[in-house]
N, C-alpha and C positions, 0 to 999 in steps of 0.2 A: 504493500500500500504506500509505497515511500516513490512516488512516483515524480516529486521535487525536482527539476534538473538541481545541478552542480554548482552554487554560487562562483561565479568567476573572479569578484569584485575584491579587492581587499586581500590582504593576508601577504604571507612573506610570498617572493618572486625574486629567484637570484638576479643579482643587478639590477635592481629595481633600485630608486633613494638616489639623492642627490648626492654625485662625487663631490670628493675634495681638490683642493689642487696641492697639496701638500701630499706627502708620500704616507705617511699612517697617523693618525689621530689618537687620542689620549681622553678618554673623560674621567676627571679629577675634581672634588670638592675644594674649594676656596672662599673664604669668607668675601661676602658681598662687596667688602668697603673696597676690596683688590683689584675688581671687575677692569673697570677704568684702565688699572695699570696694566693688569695683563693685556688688555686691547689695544694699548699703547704700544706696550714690547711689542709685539706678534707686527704691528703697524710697522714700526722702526723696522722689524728682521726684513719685514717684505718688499719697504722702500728702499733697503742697503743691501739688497741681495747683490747689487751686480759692481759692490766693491770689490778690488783687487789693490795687492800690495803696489802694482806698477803705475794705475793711473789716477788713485785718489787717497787721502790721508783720512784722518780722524772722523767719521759725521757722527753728529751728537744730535741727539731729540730734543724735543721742546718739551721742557717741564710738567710734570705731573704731580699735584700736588693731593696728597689725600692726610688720612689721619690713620695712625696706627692701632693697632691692635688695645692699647693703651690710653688711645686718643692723643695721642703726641701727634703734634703737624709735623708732615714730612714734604721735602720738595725731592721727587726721582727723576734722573734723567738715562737714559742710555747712550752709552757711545759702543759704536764699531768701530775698532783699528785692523785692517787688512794684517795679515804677517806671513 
């Protein structure tokens, strides 16, 4: 009596899901106040991907400033130096 077709809709489908463009992903918990920073890092690595020791020196980010775990104000910045 189960005469139903097959729902097709939905459900897992290898390759299915929105790739990345980075090579493998990481899901990791991180307190909220970090969010910022880390979207900051991740910004910077992708901006300076195409440093090299031969054609460019030090680039450094624009500040980010949050509060610590503590609540202490902090200012972060990242730099890249090629080597």
């Amino acid at each position: 009596m189960n005469d139903k077709p097959k729902n097709t809709h939905g459900g897992f489908r290898p390759g299915a899901g929105r790739k990345t463009k980075y090579e493998k992903t990481k899901v990791m918990r991180v307190p909220e106040k970090y969010e910022e920073v880390l979207k900051a890092l991740i910004k910077h690595l992708d901006e300076t991907a195409h440093i090299d020791s031969k054609n460019y020196g030090v680039e450094e980010s624009e500040p980010v400033y949050i509060r610590s775990l503590v609540d202490k104000k902090q200012e972060i910045t990242f730099k890249i130096k090629p080597i």
